[in-house]
C-alpha positions in Angstrom: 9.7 -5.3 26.1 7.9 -2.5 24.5 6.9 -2.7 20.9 7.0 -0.5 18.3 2.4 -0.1 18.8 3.8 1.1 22.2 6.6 3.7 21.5 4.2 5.1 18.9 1.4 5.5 21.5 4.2 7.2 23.8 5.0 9.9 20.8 1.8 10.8 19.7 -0.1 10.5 22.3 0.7 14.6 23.0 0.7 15.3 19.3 -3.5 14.0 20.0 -3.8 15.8 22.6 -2.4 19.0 21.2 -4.9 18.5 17.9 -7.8 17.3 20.4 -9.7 20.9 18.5 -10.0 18.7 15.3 -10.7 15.1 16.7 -7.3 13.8 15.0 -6.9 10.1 15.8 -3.7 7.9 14.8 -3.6 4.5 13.7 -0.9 1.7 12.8 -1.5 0.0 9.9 0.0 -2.3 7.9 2.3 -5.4 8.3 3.3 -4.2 11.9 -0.5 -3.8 12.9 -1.0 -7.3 11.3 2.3 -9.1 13.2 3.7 -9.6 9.7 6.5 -7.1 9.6 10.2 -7.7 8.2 13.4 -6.2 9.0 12.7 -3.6 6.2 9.2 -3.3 6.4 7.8 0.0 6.2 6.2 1.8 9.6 2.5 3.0 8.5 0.9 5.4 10.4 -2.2 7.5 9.3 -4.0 10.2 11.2 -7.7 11.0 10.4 -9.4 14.6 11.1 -12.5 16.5 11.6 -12.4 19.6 9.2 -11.0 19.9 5.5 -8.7 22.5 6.3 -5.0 21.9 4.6 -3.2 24.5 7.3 -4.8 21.6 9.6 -3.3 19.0 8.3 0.0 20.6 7.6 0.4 21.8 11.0 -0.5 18.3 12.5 1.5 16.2 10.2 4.3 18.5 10.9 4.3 18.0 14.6 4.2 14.1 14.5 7.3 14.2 12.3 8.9 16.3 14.8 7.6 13.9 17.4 8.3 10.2 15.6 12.1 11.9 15.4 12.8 10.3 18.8 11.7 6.9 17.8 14.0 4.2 18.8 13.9 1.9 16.1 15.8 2.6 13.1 13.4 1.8 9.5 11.2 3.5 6.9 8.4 5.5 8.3 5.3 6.0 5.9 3.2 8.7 7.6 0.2 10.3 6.5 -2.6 12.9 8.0 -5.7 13.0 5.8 -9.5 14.4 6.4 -11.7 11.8 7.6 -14.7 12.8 5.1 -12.1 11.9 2.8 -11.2 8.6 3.9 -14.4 7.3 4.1 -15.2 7.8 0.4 -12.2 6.2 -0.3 -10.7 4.1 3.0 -7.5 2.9 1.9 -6.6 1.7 5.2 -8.8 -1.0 6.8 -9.5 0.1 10.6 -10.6 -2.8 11.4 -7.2 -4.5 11.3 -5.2 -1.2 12.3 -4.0 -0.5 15.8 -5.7 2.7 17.5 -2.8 4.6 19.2 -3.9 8.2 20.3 -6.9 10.3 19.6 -10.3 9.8 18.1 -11.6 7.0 17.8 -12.6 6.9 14.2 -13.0 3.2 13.7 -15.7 3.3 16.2 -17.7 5.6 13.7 -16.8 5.0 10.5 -18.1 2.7 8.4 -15.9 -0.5 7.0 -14.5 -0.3 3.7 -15.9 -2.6 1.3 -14.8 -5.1 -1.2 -15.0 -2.8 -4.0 -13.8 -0.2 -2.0 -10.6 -2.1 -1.7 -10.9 -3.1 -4.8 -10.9 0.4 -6.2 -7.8 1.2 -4.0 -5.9 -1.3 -4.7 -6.1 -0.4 -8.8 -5.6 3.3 -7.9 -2.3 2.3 -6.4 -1.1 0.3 -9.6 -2.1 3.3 -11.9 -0.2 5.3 -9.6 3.0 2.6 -10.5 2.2 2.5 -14.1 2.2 6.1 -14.2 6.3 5.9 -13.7 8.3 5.8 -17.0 10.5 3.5 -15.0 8.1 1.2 -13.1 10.6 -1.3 -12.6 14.1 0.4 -13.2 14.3 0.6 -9.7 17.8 0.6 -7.9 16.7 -0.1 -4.5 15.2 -3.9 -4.1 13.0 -3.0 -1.2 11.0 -0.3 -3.3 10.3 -2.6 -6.3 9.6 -5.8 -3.9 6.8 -3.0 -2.8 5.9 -2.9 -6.6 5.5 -6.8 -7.5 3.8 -7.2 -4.3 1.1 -4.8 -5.7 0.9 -6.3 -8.6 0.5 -10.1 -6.6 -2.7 -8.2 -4.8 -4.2 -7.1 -8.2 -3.9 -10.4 -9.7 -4.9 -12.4 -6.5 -8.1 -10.1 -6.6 -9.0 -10.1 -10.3 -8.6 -14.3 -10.5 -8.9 -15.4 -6.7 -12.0 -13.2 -5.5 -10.3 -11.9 -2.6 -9.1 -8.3 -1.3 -5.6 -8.9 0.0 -4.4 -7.4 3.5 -0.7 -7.6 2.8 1.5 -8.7 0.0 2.2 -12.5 1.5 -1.3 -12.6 1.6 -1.8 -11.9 -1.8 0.7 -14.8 -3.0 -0.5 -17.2 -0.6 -4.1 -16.8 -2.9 -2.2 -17.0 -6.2 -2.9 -20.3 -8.0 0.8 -22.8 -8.0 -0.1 -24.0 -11.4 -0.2 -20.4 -13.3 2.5 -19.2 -15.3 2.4 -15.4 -14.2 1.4 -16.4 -10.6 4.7 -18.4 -10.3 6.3 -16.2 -11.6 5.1 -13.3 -9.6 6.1 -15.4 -6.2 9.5 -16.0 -7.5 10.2 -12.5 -8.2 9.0 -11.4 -5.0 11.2 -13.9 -3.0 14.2 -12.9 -5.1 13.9 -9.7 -4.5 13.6 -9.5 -0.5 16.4 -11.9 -0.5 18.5 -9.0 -1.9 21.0 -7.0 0.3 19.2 -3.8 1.1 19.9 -0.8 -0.8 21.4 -3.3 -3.3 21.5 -2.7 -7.3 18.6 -4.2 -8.8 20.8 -6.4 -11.8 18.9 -5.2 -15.7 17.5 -8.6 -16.0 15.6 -8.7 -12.8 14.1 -5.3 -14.0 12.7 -6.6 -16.9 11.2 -9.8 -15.3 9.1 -7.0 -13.2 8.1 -5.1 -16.1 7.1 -8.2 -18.4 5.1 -9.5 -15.5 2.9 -5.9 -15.0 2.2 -6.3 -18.9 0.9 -9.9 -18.1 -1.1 -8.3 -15.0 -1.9 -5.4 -17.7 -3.1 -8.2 -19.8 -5.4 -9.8 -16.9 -6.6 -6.6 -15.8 -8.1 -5.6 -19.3 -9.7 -9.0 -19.9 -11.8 -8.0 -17.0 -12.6 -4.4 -17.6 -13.4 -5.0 -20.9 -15.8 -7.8 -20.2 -17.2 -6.2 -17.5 -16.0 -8.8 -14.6 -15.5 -6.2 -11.9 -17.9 -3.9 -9.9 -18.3 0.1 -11.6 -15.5 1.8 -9.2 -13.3 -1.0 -10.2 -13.7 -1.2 -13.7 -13.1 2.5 -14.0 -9.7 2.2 -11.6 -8.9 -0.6 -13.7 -9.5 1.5 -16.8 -7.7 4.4 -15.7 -4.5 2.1 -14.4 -4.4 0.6 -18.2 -4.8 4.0 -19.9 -1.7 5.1 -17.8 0.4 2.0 -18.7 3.0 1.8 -20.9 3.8 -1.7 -22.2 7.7 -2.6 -22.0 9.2 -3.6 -25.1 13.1 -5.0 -24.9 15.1 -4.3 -27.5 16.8 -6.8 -28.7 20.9 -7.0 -30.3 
């Protein structure tokens, strides 16, 4: 029975071979790459290329969309076509655990991404979240599972040592006997047990966004003491100058 790896090889394989010029080169990454994959987990596909021209990128991302249209599994799809000097001063995506589906080869040449490298990305991402007035005023349940799970990875790093590859990775490392760890795992299980496209109830919101001040909290214990390697400390310090603590107000 053909798996989703497959029907992605068989729909970009021409988009690879039309952008052979540039040396793209597609990848799965993600929970599906890892086996790990839900019923509403995301599709994550990346493309790497050889010059820094944005008319390249547009045109090539452009053409997979067109292409992935024909996909026969229904789902979110997460694509993205970046430059590959720009992915490896910051890889976001791990190679080494992605799935090669058409094109160049790029794990073969460029170098793993490092702990700190990781490290760094996976602060940029929560700076990113923090950056939204309504971090966790989020009607659909999928999106802010997405959101706790990032902040399970940041906290699983800063306290267990560890660069998560996945959300249930990143709970699996979170100490049982914690407060805010226990807390963190029981808000993520609530939350994919929720019909999708379900209303997220106003108390479940606010469970989220008291538990990203306590990561808040964690994070600036370390960047202020110095705990974490220089890229990290300055994502860390530029997720916390971005965050906006949540206050209730109260009858």
């Amino acid at each position: 029975m053909p798996t989703i790896s497959d029907d992605l090889r068989e729909l970009l394989q021409p988009v690879a071979e039309q952008y052979a010029s540039i040396r793209l080169g597609l990848f799965l990454h993600g929970s599906h790459a890892r086996g790990e994959a839900g019923p509403r987990s995301d599709v994550d596909v990346i493309g790497l290329y050889a010059t820094d021209r944005d008319e390249d990128r547009t045109a090539a991302e452009h053409t997979c969309f067109e292409a992935l249209e024909a996909r026969p599994w229904p789902g979110p799809l997460d694509l993205k076509i970046i430059p590959a000097e720009q992915f490896a001063a910051n890889p976001w995506v791990d190679l080494r655990t992605a799935r090669w589906l058409a094109g160049e080869p790029w794990q073969q040449t460029l170098s793993p991404r490092t702990p700190d490298q990781a490290g760094r990305e996976s602060l940029g991402v929560l700076a990113v979240h923090f950056e939204d007035d309504e971090f966790a005023q989020q009607d659909d349940a999928h999106e802010l599972g997405k959101r706790v799970g990032r902040l399970c990875s940041v906290l699983a790093s800063l306290i267990a040592g560890i660069v998560p590859q996945s959300a249930g990775e990143a709970v699996g490392a979170l100490p049982p006997d914690t407060r805010l760890g226990a807390e963190l795992r029981e808000l993520r299980a609530v939350l994919t047990e929720l019909p999708a496209n379900s209303r997220v109830p106003d108390d479940l919101s606010h469970r989220v966004r008291r538990a990203a001040d306590d990561v808040a909290a964690v994070l600036r214990v370390h960047v202020e003491r110095g705990l974490l390697g220089p890229s990290c400390t300055a994502a860390g310090a530029r997720a916390l100058a971005v965050h906006r603590p949540f206050v209730q107000a109260r009858p």
